[in-house]
C-alpha positions in Angstrom: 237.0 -40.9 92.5 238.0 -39.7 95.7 235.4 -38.5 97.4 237.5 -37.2 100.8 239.5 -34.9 98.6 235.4 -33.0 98.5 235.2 -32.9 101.9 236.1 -29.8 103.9 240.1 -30.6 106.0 238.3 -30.6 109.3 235.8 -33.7 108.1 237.0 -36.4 110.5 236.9 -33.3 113.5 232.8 -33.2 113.2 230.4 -34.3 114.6 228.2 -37.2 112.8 225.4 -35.0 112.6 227.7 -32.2 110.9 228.7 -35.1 108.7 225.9 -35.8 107.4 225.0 -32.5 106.9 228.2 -32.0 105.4 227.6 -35.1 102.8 224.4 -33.9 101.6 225.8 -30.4 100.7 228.3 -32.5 98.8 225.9 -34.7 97.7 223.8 -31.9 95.8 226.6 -30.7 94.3 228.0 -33.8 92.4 226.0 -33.8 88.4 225.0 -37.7 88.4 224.6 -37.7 84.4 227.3 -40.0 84.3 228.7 -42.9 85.7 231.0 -41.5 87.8 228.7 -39.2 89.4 226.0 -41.7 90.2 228.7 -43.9 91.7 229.8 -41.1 93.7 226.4 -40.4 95.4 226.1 -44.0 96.0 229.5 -43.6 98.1 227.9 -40.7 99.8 225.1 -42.2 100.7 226.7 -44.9 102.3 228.4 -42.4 104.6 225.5 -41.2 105.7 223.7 -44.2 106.3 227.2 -44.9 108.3 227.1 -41.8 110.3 223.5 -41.7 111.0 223.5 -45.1 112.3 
């Protein structure tokens, strides 16, 4: 469950505003029938609450 591996190579280069931006894209992407993908958005939205703040 490695969410990084999702994120585009140039993640850590953006700004936290293109983060989040970036983390939402991802985060509408990932099927959260299962356990893994709820857990997943969880992560994500942890990130953004990080970079927002």
């Amino acid at each position: 469950m490695n969410i990084e591996a999702e994120l585009p190579e140039d993640f850590d280069e953006l700004s936290d505003e293109k983060k989040v931006e970036e983390l939402e894209e991802l985060e509408k992407k990932i099927d959260d029938t299962d356990d893994a993908g709820m857990v997943k958005k969880r992560m994500i939205q942890e990130l953004k609450r990080n970079y927002a703040s």
